[in-house]
C-alpha positions in Angstrom: 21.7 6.0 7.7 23.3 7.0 11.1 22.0 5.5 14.6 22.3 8.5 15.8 19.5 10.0 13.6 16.9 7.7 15.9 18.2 9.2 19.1 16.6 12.7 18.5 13.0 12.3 20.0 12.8 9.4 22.4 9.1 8.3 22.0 9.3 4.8 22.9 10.7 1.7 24.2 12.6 0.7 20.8 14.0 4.4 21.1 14.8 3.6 24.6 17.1 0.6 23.7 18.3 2.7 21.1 19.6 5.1 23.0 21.2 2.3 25.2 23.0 0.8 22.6 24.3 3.6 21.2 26.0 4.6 24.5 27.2 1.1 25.6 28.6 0.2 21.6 28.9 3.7 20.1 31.1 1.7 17.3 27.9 -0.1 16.2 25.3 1.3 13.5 22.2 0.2 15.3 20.0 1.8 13.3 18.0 -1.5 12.0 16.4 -1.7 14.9 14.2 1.5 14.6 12.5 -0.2 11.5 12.7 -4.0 12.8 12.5 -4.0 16.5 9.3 -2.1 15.7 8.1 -4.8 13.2 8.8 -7.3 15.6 6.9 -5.5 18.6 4.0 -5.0 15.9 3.8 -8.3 15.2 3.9 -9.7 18.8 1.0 -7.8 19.3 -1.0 -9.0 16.5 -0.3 -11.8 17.5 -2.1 -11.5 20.8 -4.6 -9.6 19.2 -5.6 -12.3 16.6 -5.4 -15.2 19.4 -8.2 -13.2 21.2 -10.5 -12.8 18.2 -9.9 -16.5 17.1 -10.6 -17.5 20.7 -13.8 -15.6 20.6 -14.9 -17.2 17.3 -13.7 -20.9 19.1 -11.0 -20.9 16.4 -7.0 -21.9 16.9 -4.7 -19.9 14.6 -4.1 -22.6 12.3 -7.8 -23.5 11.5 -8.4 -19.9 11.0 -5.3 -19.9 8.2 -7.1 -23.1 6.5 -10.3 -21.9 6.5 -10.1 -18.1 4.9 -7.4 -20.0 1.8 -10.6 -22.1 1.7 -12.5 -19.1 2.1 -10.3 -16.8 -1.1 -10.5 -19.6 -3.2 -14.4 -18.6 -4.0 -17.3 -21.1 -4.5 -17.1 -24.2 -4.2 -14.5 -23.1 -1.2 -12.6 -26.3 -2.4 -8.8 -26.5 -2.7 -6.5 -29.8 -2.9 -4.5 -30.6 0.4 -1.3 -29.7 -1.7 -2.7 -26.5 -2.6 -3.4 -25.4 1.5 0.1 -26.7 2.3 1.1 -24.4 -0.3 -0.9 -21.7 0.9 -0.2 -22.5 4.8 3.3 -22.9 4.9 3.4 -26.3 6.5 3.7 -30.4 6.2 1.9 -32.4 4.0 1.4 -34.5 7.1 0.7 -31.7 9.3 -1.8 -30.8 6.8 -3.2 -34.4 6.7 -3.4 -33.7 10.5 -5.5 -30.4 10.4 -7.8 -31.6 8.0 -8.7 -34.5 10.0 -9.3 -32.2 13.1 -11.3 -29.1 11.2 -13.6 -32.4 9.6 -13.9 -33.6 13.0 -15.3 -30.4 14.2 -17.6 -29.9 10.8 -15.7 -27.2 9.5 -14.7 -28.5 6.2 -15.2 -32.0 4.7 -13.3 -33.8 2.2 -14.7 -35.0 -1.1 -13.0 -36.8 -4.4 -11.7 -34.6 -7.1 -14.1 -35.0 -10.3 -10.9 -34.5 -12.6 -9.1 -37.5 -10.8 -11.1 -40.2 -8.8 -7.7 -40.7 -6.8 -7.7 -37.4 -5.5 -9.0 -35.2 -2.9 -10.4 -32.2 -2.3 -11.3 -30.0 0.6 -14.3 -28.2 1.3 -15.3 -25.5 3.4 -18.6 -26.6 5.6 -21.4 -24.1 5.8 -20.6 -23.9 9.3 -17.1 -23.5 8.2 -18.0 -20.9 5.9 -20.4 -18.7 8.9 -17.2 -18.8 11.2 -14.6 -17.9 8.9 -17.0 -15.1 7.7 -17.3 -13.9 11.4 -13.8 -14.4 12.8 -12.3 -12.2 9.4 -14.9 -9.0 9.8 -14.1 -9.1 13.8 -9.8 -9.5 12.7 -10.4 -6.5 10.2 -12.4 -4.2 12.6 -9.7 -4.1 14.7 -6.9 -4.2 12.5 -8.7 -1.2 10.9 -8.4 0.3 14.5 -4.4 -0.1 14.3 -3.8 1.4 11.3 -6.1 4.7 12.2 -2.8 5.5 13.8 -1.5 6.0 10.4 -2.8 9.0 8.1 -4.7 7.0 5.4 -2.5 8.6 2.6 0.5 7.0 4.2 -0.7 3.7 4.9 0.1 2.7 0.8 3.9 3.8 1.3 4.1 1.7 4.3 2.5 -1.1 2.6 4.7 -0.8 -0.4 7.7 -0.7 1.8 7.2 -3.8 3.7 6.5 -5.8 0.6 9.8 -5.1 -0.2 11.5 -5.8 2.7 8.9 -9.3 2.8 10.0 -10.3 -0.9 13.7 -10.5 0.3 13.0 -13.7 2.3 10.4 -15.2 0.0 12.6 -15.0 -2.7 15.3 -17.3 -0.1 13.1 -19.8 0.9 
């Protein structure tokens, strides 16, 4: 698809740069950036978004990613540290780290596996489990807000799309 296509109805910043582009490097096909520069901008403001409803709920980020994988993983809320490294992208020994921090703060405990008295498991705290529950229906009020932007019929296109373009770099790393 052309750049040039994007420069037809300049209705924000990303069309903006666009436009810019396309004068000063007329030799380049800039049109990724209408699709990516836009995911990026999205994302950056999630971003800010979610930092004010986890500050509200006196979460960080990262404790709010530990405790709703506790949170799917249904009653007992229990899941092996290997598992939320799994699930949270990071360390083992960043993991190590977070657990001792959220048990510090009463939000989950650990306990020994009953399949292998070596292991552990970790728990989601009642008062884990009342935060989590809070901080996730503030997120999706607002993130329901976002989307109204978007005509509910075309918000499963979108969706569908973006897997697609996500499944490209999970299948990588």
């Amino acid at each position: 698809m052309s750049s040039k296509l994007f420069c037809m109805a300049q209705n924000d910043e990303v069309d903006r740069i666009i436009a810019e582009w396309q004068t000063e490097r007329p030799d380049l096909d800039v049109s990724p950036l209408a699709i990516l520069s836009r995911i990026s901008r999205l994302n950056r403001h999630m971003d800010r978004i979610r930092r004010d409803v986890f500050s509200r709920n006196s979460l960080e980020s990262w404790e709010f990613d530990v405790l709703v994988a506790l949170r799917r993983a249904g009653k007992p809320y229990t899941l092996s540290p290997g598992a939320l490294v799994t699930q949270t992208m990071v360390t083992s020994g960043t993991m190590t780290n977070r657990i001792d921090r959220m048990e510090e703060r009463s939000l989950v405990t650990r306990k020994p596996s009953a399949e292998d008295r070596r292991a552990v498991l970790v728990q989601l705290s009642q008062s884990g489990l009342a935060l989590v529950d809070q901080a996730f229906t503030d997120l999706l009020e607002i993130e329901h807000s976002v989307l109204d932007a978007l005509k509910d019929s075309d918000q499963p296109a979108l969706a569908s799309m973006l897997r697609e373009l996500t499944q490209q770099f999970e299948q990588i790393t």
